[in-house]
ROTORPA-685340 format. One line per 8 residues: their letters; for each residue x, y, z of C-alpha. Coordinates in pm, whole numbers. Layout:
BEGIN
A> X/Y/Z  ... $
This chain:
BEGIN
XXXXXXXX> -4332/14403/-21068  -4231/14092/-20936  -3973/14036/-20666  -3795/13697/-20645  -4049/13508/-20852  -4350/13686/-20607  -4617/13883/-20741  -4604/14175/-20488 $
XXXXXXXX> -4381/14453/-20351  -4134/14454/-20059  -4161/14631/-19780  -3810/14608/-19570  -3832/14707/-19192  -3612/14784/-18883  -3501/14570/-18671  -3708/14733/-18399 $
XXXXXXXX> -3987/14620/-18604  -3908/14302/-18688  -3863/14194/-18325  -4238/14345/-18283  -4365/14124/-18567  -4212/13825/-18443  -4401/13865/-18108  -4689/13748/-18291 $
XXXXXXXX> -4878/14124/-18381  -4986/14199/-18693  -4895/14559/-18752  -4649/14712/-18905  -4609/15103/-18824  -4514/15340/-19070  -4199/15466/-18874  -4056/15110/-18915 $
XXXXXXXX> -4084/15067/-19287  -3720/15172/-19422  -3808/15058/-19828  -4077/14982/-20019  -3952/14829/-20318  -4247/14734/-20659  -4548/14895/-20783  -4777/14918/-20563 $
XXXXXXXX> -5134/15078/-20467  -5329/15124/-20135  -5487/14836/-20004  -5230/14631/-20213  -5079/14281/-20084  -4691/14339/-19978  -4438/14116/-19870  -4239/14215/-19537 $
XXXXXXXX> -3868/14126/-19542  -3613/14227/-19241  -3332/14404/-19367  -3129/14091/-19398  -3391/14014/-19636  -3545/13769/-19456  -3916/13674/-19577  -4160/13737/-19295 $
XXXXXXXX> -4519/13823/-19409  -4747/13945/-19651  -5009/14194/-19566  -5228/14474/-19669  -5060/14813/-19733  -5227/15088/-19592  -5072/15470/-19735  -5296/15658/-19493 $
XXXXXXXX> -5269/15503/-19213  -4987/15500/-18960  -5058/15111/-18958  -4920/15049/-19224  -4912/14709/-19334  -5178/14467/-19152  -5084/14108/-19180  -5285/13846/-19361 $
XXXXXXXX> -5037/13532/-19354  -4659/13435/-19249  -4684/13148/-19479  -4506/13228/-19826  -4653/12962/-20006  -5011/13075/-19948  -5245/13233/-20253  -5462/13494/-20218 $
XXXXXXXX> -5760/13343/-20369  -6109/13325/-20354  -6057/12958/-20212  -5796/13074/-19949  -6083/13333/-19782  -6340/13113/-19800  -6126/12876/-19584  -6050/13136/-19343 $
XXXXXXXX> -6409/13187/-19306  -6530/12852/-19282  -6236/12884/-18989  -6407/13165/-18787  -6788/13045/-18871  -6703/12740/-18746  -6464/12856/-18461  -6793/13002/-18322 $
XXXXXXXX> -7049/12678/-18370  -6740/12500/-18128  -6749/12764/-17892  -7083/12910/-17880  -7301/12598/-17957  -7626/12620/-18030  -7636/12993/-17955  -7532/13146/-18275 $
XXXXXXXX> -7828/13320/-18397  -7731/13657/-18309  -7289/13639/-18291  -6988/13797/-18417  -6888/13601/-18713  -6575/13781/-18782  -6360/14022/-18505  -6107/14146/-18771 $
XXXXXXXX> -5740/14094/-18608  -5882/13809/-18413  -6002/13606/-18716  -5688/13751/-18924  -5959/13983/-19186  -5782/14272/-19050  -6014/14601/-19008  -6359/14395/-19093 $
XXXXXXXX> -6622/14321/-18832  -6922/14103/-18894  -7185/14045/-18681  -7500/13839/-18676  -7858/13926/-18588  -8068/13691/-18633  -8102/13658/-19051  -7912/14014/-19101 $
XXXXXXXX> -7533/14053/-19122  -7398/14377/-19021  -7056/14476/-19097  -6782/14737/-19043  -6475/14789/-19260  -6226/14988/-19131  -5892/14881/-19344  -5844/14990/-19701 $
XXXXXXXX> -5717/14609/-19783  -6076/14471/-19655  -6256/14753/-19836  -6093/14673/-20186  -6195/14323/-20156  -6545/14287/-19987  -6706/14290/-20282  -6557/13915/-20304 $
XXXXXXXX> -6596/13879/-19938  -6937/13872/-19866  -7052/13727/-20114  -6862/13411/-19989  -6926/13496/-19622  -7300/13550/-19731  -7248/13160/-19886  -7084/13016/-19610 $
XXXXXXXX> -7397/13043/-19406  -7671/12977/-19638  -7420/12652/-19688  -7433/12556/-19313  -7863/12646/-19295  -7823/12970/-19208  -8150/13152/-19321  -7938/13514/-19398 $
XXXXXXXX> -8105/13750/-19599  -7869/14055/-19610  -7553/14205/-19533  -7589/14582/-19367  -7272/14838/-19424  -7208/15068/-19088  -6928/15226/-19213  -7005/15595/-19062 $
XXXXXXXX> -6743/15590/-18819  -6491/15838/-18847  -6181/15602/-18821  -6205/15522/-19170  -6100/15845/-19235  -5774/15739/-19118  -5793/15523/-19404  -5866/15796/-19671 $
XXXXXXXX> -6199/15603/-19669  -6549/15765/-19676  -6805/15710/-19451  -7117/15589/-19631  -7416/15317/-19485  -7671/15100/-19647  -7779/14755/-19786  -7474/14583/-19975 $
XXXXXXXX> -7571/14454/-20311  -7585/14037/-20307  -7647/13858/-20615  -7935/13752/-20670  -8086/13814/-20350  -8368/14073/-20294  -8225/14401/-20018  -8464/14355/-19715 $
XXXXXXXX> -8720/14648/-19685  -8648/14689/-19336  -8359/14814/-19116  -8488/14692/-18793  -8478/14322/-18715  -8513/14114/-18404  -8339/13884/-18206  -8339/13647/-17941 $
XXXXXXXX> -8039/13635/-17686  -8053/13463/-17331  -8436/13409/-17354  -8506/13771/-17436  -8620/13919/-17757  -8507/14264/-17873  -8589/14526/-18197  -8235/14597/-18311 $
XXXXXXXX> -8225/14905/-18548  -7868/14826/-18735  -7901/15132/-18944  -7911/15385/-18682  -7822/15163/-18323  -7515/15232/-18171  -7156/15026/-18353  -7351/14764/-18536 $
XXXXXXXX> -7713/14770/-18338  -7654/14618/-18052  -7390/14453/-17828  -7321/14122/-17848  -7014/14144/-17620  -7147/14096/-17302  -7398/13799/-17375  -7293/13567/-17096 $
XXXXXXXX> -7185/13880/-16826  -7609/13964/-16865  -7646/13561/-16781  -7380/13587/-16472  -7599/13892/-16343  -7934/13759/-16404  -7821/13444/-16156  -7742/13698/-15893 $
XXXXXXXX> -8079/13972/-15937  -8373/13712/-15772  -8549/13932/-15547  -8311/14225/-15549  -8372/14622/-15647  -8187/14684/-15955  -8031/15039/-16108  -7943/14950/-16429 $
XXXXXXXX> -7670/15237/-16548  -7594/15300/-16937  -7851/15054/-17033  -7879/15136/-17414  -8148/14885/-17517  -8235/14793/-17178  -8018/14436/-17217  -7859/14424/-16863 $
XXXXXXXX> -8203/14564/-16656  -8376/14307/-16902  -8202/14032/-16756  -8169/14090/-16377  -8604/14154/-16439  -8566/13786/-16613  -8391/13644/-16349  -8643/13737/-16121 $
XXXXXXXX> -8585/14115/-16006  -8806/14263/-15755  -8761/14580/-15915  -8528/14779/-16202  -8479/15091/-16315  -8255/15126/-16621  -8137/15446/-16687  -7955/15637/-17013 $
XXXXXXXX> -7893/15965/-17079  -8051/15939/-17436  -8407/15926/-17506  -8436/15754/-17814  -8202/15472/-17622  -8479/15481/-17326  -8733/15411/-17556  -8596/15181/-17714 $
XXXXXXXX> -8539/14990/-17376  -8879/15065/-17280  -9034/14860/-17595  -8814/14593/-17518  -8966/14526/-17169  -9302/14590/-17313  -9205/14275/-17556  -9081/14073/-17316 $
XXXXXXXX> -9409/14137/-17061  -9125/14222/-16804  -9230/14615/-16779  -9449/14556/-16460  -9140/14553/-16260  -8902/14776/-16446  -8901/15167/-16476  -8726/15396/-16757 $
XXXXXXXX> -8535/15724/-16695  -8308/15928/-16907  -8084/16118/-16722  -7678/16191/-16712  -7552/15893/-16487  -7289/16121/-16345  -7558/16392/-16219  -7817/16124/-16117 $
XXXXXXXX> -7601/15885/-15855  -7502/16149/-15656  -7875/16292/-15631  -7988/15944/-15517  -7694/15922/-15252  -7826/16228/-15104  -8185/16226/-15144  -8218/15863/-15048 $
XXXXXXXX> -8459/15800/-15323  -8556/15436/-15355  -8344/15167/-15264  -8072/14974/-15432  -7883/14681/-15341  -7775/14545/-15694  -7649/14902/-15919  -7497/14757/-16283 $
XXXXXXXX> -7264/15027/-16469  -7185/14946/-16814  -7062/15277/-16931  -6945/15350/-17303  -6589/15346/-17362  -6481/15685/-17185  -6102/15640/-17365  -6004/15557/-17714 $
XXXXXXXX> -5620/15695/-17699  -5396/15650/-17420  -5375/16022/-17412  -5667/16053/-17258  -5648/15745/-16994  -5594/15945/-16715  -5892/16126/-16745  -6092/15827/-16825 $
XXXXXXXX> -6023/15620/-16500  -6139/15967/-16351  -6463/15883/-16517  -6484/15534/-16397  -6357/15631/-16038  -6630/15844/-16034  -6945/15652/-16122  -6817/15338/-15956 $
XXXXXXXX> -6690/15526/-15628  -7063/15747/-15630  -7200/15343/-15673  -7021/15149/-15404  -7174/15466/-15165  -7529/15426/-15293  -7518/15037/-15215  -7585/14920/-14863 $
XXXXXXXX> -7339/14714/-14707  -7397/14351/-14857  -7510/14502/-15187  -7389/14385/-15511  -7182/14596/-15806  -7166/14436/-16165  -6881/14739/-16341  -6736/14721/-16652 $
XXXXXXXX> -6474/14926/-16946  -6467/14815/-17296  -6181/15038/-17347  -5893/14879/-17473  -5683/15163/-17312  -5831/15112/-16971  -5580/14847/-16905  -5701/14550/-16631 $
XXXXXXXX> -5449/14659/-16385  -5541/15027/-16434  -5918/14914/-16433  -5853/14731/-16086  -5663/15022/-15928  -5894/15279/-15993  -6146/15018/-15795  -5912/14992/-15487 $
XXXXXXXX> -5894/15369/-15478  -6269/15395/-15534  -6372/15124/-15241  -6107/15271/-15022  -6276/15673/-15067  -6578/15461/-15055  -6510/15375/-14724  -6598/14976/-14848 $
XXXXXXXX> -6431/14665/-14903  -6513/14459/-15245  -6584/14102/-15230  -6521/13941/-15576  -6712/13681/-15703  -6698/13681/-16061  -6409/13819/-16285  -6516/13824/-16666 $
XXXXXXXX> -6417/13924/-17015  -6598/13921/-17354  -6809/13621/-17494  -6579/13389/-17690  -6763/13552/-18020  -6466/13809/-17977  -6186/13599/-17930  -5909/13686/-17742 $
XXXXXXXX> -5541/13667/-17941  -5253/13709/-17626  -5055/13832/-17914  -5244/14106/-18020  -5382/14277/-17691  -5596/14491/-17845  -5812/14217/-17869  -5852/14208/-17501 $
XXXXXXXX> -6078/14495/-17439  -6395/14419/-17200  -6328/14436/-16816  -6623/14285/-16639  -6629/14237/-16235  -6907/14151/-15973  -6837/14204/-15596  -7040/14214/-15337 $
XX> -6998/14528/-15107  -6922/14479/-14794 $
């Protein structure tokens, strides 16, 4: 049904949300929707009007969700075409040859809000694409999307020669969509026979398993944080906490380490690190151990095991509701407070939350409390966020996720 010579519904909303919207965010919550006028189905393009009837958006409806319209465009005169997402991902693709240069090999090509593809992640390794799509409106039209992302590249020299579904996450459930994984169908191009691929990021090489690694295979986040602590490990005695893959003990080893010993409480994640030194010939100096991080720094404050003087934590995210913040900077207090103890006085600390919950301010208080039971005082010398991959929007502040510091303890 059309509405005023437009093609989609109308969703009216409170004033309370249309004050939120004009901040720049691109959500609409279901509590502010007070109409929705038109035929209409999930996933479906509707227009947002204030309840003066003022035009102010069009975005994808979402039934499920208690986001439930996610903006696409403020611009009434814009089509939803094939030609009008291919520009928006010529946008991002080449949004990240400007701000990650030659170093695009292994990226995220799209960070949903960020790149305004609401709910859809892409990322890059090497000639796979992995993606995660966690709105209705993305799902209903990826099988246009990638397709023309998938073109986009080959276009520019890209040498891609799949695209990778992770969508077994359980927030799509939120979405009334199922979780499912696997090899999305391109025409015309032959699925890959493999689900492990490698790549090469800041000199190192690594076997990423998208099918079965953690989010998308690997993190691609903190790229240039591993860079800022490789500069720092020459000659120092690494404990490399959470490692995953290995990727931060990897790096302090390349930057000349004297010793490292990564350490993650799963096995398969340990071994997995462990083949990744043995790759990059840097296993002569590093060790492997899978143990519960929480259990294992206070046995090596009191048993005085080995020495330290450079201890990286780069834990998963330990909140994903603000319900549960309090009990998350709990977490962090703990690991970083058990840390700064371990560490000799003049020792370094590389910490970090990728929890968009675990606010910076709340993230820096819960140091100050830590150094001060600690006994310590922090030196800063680097404060850091997430590779320019995963753009920032100051608008939308989920966006702004990854807390990254390095002090020296003193």
């Amino acid at each position: 049904m059309k509405q005023n010579g437009r093609p989609y519904a109308r969703a009216v909303i409170t004033k309370k949300g249309e004050r939120f919207w004009e901040t720049g965010h691109p959500w609409v919550y279901d509590a502010e929707i007070t109409s929705l006028e038109g035929e209409v189905e999930n996933g479906d393009l509707v227009d947002v009007l204030s309840e003066k009837g003022k035009y102010l958006g069009t975005g994808f409806l979402s039934e499920k969700s208690k986001i439930r319209i996610r903006l696409i465009s403020r611009n009434a005169n814009d089509s939803f075409d094939e030609k009008f997402w291919e520009r928006r991902i010529r946008y991002a693709w080449n949004y990240r040859k400007t701000v990650m240069g030659d170093d695009i090999s292994c990226c995220r090509v799209i960070f949903g809000e960020a790149d305004q593809f609401p709910g859809l992640t892409v990322d890059r390794f090497s000639d796979i694409l992995v993606t995660q799509t966690l709105s209705v409106g993305m799902e209903k039209r990826k099988q246009m999307l990638f397709p023309l992302i998938y073109q986009v590249l080959k276009e520019d020299g890209q040498d891609i020669r799949g695209i990778y579904e992770r969508n077994d996450v359980a927030i799509r459930q939120r979405e009334g969509l199922p979780e499912n994984k696997g090899w999305f169908p391109l025409p015309g191009v032959e699925t890959p026979d493999s689900t492990v691929t490698e790549i090469c990021e800041n000199g190192i090489r690594y076997t990423v398993d998208f099918e079965n690694g953690q989010k998308t295979g690997f993190f691609l986040d903190q790229k240039y944080n591993r860079q800022a602590v490789a500069r720092l490990a020459k000659g120092k005695r690494v404990l490399d906490c959470f490692t995953h893959t290995g990727s931060f003990g990897l790096n302090a080893a390349m930057g000349g380490a004297e010793y490292v010993r990564s350490v993650d409480i799963s096995e398969s994640a340990v071994a997995m690190a462990k083949a990744n030194a043995v790759k990059n010939g840097l296993d002569a100096v590093m060790d492997f151990q899978a143990a519960n991080v929480f259990e294992l720094l206070p046995e090596l404050e009191a048993s005085g095991e080995g020495r330290f003087d450079f201890v990286i934590l780069d834990p998963p995210a330990f909140t994903k509701s603000r319900k549960t913040v309090k009990n998350a900077s709990r977490g962090y207090k703990e690991i970083n407070l058990r840390a700064m103890k371990l560490l000799p006085r003049g020792g370094y600390l590389a910490t970090c939350s990728c929890s968009h919950f675990m606010e910076d301010q709340l993230f820096v208080k819960m140091l100050h409390q830590a150094a001060k039971d600690a006994g310590v005082e922090l030196r800063q010398i680097e404060a850091r966020q997430q590779a320019p991959d995963h753009p920032i929007l100051w608008n939308v502040p989920e966006t702004d996720y990854l807390k990254f510091y390095i002090f020296q303890v003193v």
